[in-house]
C-alpha positions in Angstrom: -25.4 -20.1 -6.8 -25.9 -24.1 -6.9 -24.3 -24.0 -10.1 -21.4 -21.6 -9.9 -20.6 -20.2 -6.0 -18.9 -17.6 -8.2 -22.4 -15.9 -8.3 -22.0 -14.6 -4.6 -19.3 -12.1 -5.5 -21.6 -11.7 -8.9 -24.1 -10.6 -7.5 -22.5 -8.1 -5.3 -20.4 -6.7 -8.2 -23.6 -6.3 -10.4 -25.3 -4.2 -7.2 -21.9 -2.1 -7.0 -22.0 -1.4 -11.2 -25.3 -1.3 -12.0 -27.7 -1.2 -8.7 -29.2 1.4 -6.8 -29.9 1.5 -3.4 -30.2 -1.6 -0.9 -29.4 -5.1 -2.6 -32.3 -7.3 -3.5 -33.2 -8.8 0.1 -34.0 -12.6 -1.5 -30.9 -12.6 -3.6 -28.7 -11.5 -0.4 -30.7 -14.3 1.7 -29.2 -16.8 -0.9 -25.9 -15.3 -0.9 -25.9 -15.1 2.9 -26.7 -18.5 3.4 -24.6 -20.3 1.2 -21.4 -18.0 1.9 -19.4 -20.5 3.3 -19.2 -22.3 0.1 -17.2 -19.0 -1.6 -14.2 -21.0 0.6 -13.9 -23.9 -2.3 -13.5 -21.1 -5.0 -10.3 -21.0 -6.8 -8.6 -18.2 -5.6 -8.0 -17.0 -9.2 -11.4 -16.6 -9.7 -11.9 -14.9 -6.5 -9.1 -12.7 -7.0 -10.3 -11.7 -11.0 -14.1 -10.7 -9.5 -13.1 -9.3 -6.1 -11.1 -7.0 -8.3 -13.4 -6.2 -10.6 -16.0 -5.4 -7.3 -13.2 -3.1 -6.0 -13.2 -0.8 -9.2 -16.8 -0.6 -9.7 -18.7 2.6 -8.4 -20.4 1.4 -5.3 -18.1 -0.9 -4.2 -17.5 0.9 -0.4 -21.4 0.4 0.1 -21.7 -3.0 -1.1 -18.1 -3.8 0.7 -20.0 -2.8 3.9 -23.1 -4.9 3.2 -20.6 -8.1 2.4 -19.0 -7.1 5.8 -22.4 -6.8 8.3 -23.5 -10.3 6.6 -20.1 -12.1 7.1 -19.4 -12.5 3.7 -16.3 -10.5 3.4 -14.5 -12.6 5.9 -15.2 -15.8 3.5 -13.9 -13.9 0.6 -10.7 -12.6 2.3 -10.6 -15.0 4.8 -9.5 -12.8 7.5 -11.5 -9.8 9.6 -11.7 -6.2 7.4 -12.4 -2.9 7.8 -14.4 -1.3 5.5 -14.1 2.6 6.4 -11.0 3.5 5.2 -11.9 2.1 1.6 -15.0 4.5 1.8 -12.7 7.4 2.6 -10.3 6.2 -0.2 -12.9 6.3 -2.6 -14.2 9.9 -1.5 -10.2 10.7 -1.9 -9.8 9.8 -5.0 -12.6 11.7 -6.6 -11.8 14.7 -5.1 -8.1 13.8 -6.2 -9.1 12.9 -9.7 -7.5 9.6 -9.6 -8.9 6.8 -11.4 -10.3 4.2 -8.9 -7.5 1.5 -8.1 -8.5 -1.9 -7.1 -5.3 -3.0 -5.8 -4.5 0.0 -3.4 -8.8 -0.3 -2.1 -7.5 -3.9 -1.4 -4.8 -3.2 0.6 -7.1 -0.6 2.3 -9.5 -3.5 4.0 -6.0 -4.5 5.6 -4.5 -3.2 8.7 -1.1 -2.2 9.0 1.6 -4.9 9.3 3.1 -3.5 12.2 -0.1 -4.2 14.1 0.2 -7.7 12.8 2.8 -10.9 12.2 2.9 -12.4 9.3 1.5 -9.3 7.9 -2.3 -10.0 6.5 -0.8 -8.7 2.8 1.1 -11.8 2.7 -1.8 -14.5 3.7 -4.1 -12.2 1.3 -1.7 -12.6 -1.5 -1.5 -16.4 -1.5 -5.5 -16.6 -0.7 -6.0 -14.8 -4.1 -2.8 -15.6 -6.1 -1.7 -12.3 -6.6 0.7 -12.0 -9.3 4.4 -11.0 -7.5 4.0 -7.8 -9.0 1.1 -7.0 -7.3 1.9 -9.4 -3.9 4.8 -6.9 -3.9 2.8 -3.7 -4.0 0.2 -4.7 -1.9 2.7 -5.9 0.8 4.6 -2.5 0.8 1.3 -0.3 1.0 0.3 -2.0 4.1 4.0 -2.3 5.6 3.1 0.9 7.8 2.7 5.2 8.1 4.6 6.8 5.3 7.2 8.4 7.4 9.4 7.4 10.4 9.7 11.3 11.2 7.2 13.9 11.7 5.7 15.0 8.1 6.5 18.8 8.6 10.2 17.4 8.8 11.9 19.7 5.7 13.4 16.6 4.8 10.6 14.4 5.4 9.4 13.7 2.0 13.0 13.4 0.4 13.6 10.4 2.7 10.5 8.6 2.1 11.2 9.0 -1.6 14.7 7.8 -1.3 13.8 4.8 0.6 10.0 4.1 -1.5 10.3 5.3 -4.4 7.5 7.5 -5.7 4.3 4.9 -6.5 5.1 3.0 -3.2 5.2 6.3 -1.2 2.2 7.8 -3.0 0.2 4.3 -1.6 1.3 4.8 1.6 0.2 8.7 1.5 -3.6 8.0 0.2 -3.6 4.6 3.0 -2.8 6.8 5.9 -4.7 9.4 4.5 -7.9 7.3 4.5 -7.5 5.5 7.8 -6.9 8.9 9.8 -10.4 10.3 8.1 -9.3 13.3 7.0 -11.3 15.4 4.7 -10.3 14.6 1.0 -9.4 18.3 0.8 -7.4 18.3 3.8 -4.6 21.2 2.4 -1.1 19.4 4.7 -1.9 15.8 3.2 -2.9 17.5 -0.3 0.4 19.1 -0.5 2.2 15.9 1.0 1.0 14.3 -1.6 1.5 16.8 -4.3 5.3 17.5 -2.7 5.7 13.4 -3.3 4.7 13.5 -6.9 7.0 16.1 -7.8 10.5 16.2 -6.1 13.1 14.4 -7.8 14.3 10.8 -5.8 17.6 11.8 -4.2 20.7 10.0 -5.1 23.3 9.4 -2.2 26.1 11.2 -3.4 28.8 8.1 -3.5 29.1 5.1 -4.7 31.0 1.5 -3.7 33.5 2.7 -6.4 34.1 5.6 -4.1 34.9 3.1 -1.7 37.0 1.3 -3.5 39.2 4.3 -4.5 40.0 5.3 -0.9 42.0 1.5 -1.0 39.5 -0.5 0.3 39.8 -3.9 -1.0 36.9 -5.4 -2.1 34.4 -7.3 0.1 31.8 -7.2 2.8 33.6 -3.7 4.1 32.5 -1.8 1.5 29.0 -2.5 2.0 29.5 -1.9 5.6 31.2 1.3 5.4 28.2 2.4 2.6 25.8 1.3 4.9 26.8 3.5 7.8 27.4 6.5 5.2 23.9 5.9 4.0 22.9 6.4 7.5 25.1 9.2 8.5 23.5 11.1 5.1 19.7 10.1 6.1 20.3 11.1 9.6 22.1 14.8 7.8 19.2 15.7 6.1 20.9 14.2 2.3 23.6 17.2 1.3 24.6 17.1 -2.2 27.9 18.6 -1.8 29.8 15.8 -3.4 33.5 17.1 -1.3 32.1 17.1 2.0 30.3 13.8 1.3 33.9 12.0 0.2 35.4 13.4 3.1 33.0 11.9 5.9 33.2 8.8 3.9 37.0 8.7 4.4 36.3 9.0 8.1 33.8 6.9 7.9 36.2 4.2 5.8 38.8 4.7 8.9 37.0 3.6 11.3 34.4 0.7 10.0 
């Protein structure tokens, strides 16, 4: 550890690959009492093994250990919770899922809504996330998966519309995990399974639709699309393309 403070997160990694059981008390002593040096790390480094910890088999119980010892904090640098990332993990071998580092992250974070800034965004800069995954991370935590009841028939078509399928399927296994549901829970399985197969709904018109009702160009069309979008979310998304153009001549009438 004197040599490379690296050897903290090393030595947890190595339990969570390889060990069995409770970590080897002397070697924990040493990480214990020289964790606050994991705070002059690069956050590269950190971010490469903290990764590699996530993905590794016993990462929830060696997670938990790095929490009770006040480790985690160091490595994070803000307060987690560890028991939805046990209940991810439990999900997604009973799901079949490959574990994923990034999305077991974002499970130590809470919400954003019960935060500001949001802790994905300090996280992200603490570990130089790559944008790609600042991005995903960030949207994972940004809250529940739905802003209307799940048994909503048009609940999952709206989440997909305004998600997107990998973003919503975060979101699903997140708030899956933090309510402690059983991994078999049969509502959240076919959430889930509903997600990963329904097409993303397209909003039937376009600013070129706009346009052709002789609106000139400019900030009106995007108004007038805007409260169409909303009129169609709030409709439960029809498809029928003549009803559509009609409320959006209304609509073009009076925005």
């Amino acid at each position: 550890i004197g040599e490379d403070r690296l050897r903290i997160l090393r030595f947890f990694r190595f339990n969570a690959e390889y060990g069995h059981g409770a970590p080897d008390r002397s070697g924990l002593a040493a990480c214990v009492a020289a964790r606050s040096a994991i705070r002059s790390l690069s956050g590269e480094r950190v971010r490469a093994e903290l990764l590699r910890l996530l993905a590794a088999p016993r990462a929830p119980a060696m997670l938990a250990v790095m929490a009770d010892t006040a480790i985690l904090p160091e490595v994070l640098g803000l307060d987690a919770e560890v028991g939805p990332l046990a209940a991810l993990a439990a999900l997604e071998q009973t799901l079949g899922r490959a574990p994923d580092p990034l999305l077991r992250l974002a499970s130590l974070l809470p919400p954003a809504a019960d935060q500001a800034p949001p802790a994905a965004i300090g996280l992200a800069d603490r570990l130089r996330l790559s944008l790609e995954e600042q991005r995903r991370l960030t949207a994972a935590t940004a809250g529940p998966p739905f802003d209307r009841p799940v048994t909503a028939p048009d609940a999952v078509d709206i989440a997909l519309y305004r998600l997107g399928p990998a973003p919503l399927a975060d979101r699903l296994l997140l708030d899956w995990a933090r309510a402690a549901d059983p991994p078999d829970h049969p509502a959240r399985t076919a959430t889930l399974q509903a997600a990963a197969r329904r097409p993303v709904p397209v909003m039937p018109v376009r600013g070129a639709d706009v346009l052709a009702l002789g609106v000139p160009p400019g900030p009106r069309v995007g108004r007038i699309l805007a409260a169409f979008e909303t009129w169609w979310l709030n409709s439960g998304l029809p498809q029928d393309l003549s009803a559509a153009r009609r409320r959006l001549a209304t609509l073009a009438a009076i925005n």
